[in-house]
mmCIF file of the N, C-alpha and C atoms, coordinates in Angstrom:
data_MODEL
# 
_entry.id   MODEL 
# 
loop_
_atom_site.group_PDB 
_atom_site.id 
_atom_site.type_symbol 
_atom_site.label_atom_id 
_atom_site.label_alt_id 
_atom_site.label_comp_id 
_atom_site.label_asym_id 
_atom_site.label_entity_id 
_atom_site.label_seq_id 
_atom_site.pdbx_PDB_ins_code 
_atom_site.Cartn_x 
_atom_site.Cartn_y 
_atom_site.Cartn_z 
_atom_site.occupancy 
_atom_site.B_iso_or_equiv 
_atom_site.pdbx_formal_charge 
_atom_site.auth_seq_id 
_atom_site.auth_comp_id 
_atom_site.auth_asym_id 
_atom_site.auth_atom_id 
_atom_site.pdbx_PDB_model_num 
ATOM 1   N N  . UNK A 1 1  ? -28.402 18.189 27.830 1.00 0.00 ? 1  UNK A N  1 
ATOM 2   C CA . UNK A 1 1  ? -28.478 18.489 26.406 1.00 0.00 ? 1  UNK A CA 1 
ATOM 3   C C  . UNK A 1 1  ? -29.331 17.424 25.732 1.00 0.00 ? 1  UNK A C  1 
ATOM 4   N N  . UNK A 1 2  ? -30.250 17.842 25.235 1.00 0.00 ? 2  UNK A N  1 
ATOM 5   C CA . UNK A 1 2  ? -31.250 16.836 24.281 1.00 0.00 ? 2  UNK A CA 1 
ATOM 6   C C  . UNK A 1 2  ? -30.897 16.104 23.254 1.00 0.00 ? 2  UNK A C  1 
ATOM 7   N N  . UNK A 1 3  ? -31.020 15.307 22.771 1.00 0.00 ? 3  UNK A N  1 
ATOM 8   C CA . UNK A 1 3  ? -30.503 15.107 21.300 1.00 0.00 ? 3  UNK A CA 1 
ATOM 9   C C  . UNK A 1 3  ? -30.931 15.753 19.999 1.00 0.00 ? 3  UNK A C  1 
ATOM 10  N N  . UNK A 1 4  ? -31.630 16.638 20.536 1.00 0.00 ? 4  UNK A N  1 
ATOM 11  C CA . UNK A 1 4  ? -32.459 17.854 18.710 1.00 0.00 ? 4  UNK A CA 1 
ATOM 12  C C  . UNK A 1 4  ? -31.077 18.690 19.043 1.00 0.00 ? 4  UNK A C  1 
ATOM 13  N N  . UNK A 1 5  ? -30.718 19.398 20.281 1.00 0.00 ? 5  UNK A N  1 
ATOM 14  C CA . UNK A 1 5  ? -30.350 20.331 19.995 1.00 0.00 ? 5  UNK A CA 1 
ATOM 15  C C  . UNK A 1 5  ? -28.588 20.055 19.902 1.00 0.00 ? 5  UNK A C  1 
ATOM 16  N N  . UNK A 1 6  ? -28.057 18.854 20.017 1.00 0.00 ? 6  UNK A N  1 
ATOM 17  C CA . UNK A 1 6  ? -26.402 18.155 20.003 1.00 0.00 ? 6  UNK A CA 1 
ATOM 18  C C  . UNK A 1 6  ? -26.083 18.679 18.810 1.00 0.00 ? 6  UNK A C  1 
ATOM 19  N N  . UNK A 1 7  ? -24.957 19.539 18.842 1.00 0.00 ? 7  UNK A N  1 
ATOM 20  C CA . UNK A 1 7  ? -24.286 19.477 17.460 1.00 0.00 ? 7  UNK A CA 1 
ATOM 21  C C  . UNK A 1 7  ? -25.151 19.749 16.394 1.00 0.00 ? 7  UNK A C  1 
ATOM 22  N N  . UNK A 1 8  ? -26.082 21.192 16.801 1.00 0.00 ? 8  UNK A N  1 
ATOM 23  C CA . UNK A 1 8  ? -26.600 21.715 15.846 1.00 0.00 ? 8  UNK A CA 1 
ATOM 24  C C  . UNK A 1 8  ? -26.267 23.101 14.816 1.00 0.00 ? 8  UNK A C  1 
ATOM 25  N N  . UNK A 1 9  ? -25.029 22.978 15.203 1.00 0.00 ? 9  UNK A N  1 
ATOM 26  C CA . UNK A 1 9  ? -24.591 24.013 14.341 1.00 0.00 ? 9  UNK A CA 1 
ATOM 27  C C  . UNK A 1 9  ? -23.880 23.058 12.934 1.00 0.00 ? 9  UNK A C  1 
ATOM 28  N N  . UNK A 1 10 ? -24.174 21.959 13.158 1.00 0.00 ? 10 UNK A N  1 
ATOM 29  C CA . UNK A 1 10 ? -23.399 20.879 11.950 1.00 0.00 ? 10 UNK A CA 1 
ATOM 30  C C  . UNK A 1 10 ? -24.233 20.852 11.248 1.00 0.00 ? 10 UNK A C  1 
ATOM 31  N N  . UNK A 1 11 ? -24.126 20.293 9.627  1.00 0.00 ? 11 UNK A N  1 
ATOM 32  C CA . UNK A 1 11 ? -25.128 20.019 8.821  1.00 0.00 ? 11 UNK A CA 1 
ATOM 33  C C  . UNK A 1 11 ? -25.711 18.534 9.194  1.00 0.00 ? 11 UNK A C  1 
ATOM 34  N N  . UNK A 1 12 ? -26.583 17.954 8.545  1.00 0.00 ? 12 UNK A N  1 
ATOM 35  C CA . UNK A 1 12 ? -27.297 16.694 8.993  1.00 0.00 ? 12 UNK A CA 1 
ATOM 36  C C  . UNK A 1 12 ? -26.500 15.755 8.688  1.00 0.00 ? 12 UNK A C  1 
ATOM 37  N N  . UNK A 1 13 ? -25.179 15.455 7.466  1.00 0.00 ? 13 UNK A N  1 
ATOM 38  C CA . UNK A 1 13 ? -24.198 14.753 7.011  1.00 0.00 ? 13 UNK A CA 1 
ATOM 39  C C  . UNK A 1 13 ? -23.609 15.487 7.248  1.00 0.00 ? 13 UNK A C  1 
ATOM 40  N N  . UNK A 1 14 ? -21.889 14.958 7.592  1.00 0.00 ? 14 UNK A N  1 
ATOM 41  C CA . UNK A 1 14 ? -20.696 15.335 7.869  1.00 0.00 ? 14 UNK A CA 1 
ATOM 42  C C  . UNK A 1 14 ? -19.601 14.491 7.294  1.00 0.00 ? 14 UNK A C  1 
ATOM 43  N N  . UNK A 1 15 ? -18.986 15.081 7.227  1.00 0.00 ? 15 UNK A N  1 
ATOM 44  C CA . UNK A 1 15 ? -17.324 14.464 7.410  1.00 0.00 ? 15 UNK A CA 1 
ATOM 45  C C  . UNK A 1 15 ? -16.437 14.114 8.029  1.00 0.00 ? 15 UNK A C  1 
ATOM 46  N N  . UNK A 1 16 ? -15.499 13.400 7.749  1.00 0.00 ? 16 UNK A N  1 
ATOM 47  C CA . UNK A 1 16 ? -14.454 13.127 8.731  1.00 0.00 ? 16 UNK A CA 1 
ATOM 48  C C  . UNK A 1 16 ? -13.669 13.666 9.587  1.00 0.00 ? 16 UNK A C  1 
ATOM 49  N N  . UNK A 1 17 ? -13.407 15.567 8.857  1.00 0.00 ? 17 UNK A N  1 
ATOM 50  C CA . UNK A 1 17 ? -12.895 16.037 9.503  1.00 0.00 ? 17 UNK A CA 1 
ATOM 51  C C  . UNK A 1 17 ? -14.137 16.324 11.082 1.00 0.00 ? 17 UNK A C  1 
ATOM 52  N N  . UNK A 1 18 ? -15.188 16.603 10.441 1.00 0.00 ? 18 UNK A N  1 
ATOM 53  C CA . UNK A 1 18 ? -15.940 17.049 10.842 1.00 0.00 ? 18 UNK A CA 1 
ATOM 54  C C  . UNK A 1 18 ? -16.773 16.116 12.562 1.00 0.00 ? 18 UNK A C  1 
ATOM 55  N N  . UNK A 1 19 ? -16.321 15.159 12.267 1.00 0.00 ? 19 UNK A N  1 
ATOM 56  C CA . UNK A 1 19 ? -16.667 13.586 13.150 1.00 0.00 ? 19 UNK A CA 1 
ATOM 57  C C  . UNK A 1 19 ? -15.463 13.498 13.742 1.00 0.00 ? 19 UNK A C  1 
ATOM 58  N N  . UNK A 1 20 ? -13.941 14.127 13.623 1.00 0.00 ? 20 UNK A N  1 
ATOM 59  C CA . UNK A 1 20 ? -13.135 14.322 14.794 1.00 0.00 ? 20 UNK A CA 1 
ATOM 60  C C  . UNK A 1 20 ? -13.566 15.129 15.538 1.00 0.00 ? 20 UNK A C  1 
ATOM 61  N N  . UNK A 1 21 ? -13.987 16.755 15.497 1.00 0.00 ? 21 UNK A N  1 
ATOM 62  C CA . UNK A 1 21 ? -13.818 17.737 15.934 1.00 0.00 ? 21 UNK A CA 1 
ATOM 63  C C  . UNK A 1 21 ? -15.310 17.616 17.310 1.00 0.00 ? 21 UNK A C  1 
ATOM 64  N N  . UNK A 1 22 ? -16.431 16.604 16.548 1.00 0.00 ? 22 UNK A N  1 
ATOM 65  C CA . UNK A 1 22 ? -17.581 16.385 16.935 1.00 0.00 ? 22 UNK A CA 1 
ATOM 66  C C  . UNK A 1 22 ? -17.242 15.389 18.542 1.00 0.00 ? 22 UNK A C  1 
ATOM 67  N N  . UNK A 1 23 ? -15.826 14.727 18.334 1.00 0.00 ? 23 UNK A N  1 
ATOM 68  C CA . UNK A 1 23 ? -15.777 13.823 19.238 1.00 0.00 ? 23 UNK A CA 1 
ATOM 69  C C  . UNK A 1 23 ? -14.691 14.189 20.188 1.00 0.00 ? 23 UNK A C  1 
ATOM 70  N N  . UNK A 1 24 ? -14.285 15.370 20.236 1.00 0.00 ? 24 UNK A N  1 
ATOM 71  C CA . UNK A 1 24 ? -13.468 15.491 20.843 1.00 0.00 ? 24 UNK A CA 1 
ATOM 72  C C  . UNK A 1 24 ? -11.967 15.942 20.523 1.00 0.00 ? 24 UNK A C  1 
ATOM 73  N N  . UNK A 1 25 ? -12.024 15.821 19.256 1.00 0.00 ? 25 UNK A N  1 
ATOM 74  C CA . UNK A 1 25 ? -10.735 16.414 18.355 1.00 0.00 ? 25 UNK A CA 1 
ATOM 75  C C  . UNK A 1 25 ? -9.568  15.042 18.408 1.00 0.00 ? 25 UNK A C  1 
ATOM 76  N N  . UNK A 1 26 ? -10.203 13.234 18.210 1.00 0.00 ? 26 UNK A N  1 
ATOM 77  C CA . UNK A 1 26 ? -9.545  12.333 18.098 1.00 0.00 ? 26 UNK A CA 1 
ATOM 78  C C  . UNK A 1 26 ? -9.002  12.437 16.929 1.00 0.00 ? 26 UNK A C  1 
ATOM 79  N N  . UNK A 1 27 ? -8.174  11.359 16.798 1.00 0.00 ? 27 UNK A N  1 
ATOM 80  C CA . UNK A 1 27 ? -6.756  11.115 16.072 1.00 0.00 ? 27 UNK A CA 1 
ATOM 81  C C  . UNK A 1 27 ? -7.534  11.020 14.304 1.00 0.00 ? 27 UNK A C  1 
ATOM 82  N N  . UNK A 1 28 ? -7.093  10.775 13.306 1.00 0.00 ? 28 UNK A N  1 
ATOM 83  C CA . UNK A 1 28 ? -7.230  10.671 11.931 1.00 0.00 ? 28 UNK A CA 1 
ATOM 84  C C  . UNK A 1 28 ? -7.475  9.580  11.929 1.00 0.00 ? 28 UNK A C  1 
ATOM 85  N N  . UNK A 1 29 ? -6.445  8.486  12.142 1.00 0.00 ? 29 UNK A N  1 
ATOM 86  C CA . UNK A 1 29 ? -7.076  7.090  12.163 1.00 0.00 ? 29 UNK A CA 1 
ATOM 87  C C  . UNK A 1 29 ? -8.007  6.482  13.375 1.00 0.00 ? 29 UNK A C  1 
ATOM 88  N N  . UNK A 1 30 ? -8.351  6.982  14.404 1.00 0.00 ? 30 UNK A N  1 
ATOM 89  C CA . UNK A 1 30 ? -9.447  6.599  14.769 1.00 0.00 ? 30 UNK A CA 1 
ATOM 90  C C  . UNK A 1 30 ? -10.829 6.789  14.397 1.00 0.00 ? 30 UNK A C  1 
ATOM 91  N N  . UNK A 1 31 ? -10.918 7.925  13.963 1.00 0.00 ? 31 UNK A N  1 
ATOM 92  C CA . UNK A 1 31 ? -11.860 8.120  13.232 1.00 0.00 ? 31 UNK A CA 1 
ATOM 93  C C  . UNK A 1 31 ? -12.093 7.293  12.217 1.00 0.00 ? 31 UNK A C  1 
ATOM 94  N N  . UNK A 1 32 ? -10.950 6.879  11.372 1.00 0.00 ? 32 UNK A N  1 
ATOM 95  C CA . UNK A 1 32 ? -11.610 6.187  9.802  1.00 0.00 ? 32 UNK A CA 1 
ATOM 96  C C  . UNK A 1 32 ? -11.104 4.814  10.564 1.00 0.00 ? 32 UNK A C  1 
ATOM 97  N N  . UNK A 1 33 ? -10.962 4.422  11.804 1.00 0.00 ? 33 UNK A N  1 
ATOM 98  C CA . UNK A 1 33 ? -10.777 3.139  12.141 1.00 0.00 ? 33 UNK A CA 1 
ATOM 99  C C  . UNK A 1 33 ? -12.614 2.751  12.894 1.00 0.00 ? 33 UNK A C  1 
ATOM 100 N N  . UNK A 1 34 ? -13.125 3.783  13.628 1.00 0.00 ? 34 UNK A N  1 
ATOM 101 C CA . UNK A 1 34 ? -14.279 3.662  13.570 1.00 0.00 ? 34 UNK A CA 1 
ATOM 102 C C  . UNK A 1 34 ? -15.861 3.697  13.004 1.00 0.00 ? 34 UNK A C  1 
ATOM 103 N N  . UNK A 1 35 ? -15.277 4.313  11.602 1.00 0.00 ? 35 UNK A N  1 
ATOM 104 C CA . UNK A 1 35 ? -15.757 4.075  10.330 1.00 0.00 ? 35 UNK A CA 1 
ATOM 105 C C  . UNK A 1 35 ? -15.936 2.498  10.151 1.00 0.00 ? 35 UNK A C  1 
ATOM 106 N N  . UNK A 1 36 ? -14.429 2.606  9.767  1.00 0.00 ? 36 UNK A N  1 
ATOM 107 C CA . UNK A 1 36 ? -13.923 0.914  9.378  1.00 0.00 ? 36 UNK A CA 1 
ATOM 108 C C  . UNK A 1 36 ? -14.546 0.039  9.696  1.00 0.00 ? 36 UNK A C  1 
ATOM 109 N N  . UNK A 1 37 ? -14.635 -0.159 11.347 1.00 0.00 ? 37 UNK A N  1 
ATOM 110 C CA . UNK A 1 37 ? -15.381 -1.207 11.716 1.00 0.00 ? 37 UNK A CA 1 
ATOM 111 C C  . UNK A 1 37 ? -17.070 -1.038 12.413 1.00 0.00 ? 37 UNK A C  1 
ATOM 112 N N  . UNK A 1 38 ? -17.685 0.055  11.548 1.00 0.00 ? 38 UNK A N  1 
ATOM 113 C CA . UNK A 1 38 ? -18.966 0.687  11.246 1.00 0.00 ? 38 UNK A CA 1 
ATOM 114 C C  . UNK A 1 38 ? -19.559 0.709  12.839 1.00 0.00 ? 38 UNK A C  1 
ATOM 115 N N  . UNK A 1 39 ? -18.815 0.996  13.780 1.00 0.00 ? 39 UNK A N  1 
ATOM 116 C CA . UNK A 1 39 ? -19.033 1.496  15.006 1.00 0.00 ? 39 UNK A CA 1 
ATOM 117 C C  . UNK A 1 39 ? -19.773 2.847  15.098 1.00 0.00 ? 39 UNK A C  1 
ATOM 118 N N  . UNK A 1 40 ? -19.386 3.711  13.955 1.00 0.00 ? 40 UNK A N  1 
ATOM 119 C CA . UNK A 1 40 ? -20.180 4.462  13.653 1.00 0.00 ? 40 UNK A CA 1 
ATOM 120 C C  . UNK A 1 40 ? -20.726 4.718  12.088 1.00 0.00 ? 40 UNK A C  1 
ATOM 121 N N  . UNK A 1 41 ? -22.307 4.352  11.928 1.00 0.00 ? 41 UNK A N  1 
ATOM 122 C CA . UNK A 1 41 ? -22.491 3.996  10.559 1.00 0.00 ? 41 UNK A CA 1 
ATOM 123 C C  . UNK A 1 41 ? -22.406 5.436  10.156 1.00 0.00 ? 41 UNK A C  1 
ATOM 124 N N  . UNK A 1 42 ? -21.811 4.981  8.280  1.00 0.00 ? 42 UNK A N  1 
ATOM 125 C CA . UNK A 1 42 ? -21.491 5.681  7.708  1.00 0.00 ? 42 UNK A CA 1 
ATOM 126 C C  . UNK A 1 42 ? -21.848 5.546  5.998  1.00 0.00 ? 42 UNK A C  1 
ATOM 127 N N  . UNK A 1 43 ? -22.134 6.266  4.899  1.00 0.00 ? 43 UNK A N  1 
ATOM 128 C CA . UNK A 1 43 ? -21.880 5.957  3.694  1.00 0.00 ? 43 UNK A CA 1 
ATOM 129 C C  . UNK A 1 43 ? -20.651 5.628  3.314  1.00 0.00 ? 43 UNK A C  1 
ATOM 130 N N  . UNK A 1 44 ? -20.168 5.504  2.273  1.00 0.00 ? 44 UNK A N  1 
ATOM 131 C CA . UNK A 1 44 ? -19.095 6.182  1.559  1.00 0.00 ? 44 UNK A CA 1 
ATOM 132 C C  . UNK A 1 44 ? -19.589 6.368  0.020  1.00 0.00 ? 44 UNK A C  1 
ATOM 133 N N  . UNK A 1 45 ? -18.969 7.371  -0.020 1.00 0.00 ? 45 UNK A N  1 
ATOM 134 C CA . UNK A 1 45 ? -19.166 7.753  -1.620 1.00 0.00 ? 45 UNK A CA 1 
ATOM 135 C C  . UNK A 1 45 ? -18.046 8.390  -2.276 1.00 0.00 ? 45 UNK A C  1 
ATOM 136 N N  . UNK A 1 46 ? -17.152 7.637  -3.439 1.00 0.00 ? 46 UNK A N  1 
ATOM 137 C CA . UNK A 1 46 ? -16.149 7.474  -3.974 1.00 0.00 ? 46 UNK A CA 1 
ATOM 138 C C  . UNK A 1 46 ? -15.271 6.947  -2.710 1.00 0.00 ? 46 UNK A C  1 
ATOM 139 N N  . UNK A 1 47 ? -14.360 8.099  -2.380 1.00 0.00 ? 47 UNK A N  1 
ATOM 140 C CA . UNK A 1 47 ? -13.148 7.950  -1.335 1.00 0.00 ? 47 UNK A CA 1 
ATOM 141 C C  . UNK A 1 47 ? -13.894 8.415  -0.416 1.00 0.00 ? 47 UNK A C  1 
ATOM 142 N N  . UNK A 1 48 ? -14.908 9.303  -0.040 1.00 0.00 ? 48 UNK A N  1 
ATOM 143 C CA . UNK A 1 48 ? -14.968 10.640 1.264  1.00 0.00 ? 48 UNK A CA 1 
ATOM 144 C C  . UNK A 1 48 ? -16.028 9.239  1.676  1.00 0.00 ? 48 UNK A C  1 
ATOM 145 N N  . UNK A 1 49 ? -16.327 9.712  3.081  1.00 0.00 ? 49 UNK A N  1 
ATOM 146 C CA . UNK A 1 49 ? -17.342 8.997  4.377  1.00 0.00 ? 49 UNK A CA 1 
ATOM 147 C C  . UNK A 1 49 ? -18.193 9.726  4.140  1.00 0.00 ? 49 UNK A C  1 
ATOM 148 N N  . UNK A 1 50 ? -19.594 9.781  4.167  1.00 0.00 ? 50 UNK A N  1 
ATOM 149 C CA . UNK A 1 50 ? -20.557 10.681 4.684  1.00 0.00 ? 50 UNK A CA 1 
ATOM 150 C C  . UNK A 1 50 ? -21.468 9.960  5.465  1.00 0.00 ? 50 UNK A C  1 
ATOM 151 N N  . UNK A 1 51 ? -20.796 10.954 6.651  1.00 0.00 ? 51 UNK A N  1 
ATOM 152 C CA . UNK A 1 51 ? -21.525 10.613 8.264  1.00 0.00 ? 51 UNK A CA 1 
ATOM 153 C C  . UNK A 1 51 ? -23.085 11.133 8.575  1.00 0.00 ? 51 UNK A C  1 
ATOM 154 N N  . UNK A 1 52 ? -24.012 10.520 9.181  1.00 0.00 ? 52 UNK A N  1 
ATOM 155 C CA . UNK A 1 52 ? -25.246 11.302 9.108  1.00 0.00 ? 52 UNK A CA 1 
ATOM 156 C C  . UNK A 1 52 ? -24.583 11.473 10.756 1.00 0.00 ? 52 UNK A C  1 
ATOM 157 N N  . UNK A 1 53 ? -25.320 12.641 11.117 1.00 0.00 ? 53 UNK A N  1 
ATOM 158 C CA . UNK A 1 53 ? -25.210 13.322 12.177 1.00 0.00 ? 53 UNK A CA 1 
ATOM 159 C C  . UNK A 1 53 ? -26.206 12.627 13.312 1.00 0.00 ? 53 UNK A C  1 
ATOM 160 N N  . UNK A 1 54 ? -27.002 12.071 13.015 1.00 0.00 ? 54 UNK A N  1 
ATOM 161 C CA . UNK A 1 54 ? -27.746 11.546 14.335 1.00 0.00 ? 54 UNK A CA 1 
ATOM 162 C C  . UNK A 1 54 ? -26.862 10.179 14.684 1.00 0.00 ? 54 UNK A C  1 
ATOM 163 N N  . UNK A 1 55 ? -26.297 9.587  13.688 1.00 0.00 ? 55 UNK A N  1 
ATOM 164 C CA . UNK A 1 55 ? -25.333 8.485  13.875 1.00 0.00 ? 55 UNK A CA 1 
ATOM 165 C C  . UNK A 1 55 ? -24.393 8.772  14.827 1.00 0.00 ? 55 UNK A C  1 
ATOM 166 N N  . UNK A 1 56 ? -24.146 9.460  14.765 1.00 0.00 ? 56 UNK A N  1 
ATOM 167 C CA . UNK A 1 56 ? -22.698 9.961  15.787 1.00 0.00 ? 56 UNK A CA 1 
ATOM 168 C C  . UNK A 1 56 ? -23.193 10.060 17.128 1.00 0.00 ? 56 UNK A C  1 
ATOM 169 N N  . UNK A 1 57 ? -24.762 10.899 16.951 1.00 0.00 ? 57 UNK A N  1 
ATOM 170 C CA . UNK A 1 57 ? -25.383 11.122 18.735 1.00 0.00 ? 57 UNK A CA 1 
ATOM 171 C C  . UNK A 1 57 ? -26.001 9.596  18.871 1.00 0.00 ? 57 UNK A C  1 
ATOM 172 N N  . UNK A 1 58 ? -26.244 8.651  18.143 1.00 0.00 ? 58 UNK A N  1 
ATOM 173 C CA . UNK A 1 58 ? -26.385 7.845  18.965 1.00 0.00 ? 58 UNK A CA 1 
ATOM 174 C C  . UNK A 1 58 ? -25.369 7.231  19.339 1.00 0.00 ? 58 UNK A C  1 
ATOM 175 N N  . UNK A 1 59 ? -23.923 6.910  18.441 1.00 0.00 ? 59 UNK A N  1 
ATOM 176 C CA . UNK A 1 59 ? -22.549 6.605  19.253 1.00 0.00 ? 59 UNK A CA 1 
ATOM 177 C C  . UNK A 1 59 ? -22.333 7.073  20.528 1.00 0.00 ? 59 UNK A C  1 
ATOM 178 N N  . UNK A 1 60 ? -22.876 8.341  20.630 1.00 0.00 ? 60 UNK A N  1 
ATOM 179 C CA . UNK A 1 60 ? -22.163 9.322  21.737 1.00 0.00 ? 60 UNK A CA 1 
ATOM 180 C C  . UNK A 1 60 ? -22.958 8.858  23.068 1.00 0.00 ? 60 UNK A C  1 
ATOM 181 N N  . UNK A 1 61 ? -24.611 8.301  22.693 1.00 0.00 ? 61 UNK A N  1 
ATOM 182 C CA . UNK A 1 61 ? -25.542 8.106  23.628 1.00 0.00 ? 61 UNK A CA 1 
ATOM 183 C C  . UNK A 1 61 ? -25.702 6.125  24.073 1.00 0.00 ? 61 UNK A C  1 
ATOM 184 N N  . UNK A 1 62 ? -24.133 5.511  23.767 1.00 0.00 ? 62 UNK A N  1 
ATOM 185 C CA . UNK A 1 62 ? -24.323 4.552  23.710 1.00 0.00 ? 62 UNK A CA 1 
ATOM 186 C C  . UNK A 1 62 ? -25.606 3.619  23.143 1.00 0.00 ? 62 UNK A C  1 
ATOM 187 N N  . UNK A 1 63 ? -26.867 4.459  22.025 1.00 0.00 ? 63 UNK A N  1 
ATOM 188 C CA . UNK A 1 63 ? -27.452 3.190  22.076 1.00 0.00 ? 63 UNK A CA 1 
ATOM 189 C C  . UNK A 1 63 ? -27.200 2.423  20.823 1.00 0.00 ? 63 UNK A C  1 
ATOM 190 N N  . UNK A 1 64 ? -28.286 1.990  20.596 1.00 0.00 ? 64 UNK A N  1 
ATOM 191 C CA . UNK A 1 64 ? -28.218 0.667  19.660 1.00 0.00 ? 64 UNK A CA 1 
ATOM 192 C C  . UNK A 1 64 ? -27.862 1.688  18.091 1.00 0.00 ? 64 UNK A C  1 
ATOM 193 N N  . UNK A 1 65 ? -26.936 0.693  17.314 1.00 0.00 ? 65 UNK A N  1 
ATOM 194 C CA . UNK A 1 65 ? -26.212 1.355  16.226 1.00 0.00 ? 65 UNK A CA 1 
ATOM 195 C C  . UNK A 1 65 ? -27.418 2.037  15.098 1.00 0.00 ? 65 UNK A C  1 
ATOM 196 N N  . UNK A 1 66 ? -27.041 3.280  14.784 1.00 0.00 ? 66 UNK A N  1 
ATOM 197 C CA . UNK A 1 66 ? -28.126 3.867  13.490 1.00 0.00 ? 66 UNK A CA 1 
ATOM 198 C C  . UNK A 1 66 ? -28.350 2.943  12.386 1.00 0.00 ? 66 UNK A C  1 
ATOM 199 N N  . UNK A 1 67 ? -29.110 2.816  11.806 1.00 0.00 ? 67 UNK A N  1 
ATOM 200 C CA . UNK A 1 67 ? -29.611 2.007  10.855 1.00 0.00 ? 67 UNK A CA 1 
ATOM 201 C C  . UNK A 1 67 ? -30.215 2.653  9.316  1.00 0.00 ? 67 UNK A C  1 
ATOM 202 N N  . UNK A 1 68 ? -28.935 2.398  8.591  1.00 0.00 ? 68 UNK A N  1 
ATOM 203 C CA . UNK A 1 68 ? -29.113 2.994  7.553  1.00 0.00 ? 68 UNK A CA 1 
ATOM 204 C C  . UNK A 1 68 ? -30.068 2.707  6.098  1.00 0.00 ? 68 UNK A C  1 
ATOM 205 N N  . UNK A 1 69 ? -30.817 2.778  6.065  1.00 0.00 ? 69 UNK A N  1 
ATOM 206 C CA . UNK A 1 69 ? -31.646 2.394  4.331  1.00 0.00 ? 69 UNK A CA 1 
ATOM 207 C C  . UNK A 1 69 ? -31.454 3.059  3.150  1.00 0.00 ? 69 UNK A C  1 
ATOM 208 N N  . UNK A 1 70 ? -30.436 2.124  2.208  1.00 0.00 ? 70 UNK A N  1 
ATOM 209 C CA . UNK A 1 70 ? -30.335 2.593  1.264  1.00 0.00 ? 70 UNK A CA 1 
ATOM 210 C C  . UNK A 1 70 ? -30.793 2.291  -0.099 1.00 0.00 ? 70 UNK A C  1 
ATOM 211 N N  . UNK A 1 71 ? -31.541 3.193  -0.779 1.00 0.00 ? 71 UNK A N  1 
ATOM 212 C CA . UNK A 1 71 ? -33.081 2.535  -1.337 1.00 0.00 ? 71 UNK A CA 1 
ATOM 213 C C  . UNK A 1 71 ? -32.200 3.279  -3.226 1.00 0.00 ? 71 UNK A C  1 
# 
């Protein structure tokens, strides 16, 4: 599986629920525990996470952490 075509039925940002189901259907707090400690980068905006979706495939592809610019 390539990385264009991973988890292309998702939008390009996601959610939390959306970043369990992506990983395997893990726990609630692992998810916002790997938020937490930006293992997988993330926004936040107000309360909600918004996950970019290539962030997650590079979690998934062990490499070096996504790198976010926020301008």
């Amino acid at each position: 599986m390539s990385k264009a075509t991973m988890f292309e039925k998702y939008p390009d940002v996601v959610e939390v629920d959306d970043l369990r189901v992506m990983l395997g259907g893990i726990s609630k707090k692992l998810a916002y525990r790997l938020l937490a400690d930006q293992e997988i980068r993330s926004v936040k905006v107000g309360r909600s996470y918004k996950i970019p979706k290539v962030c997650i495939i590079e979690y998934l592809m062990g490499e070096e952490m996504c790198r976010i610019s926020i301008r």
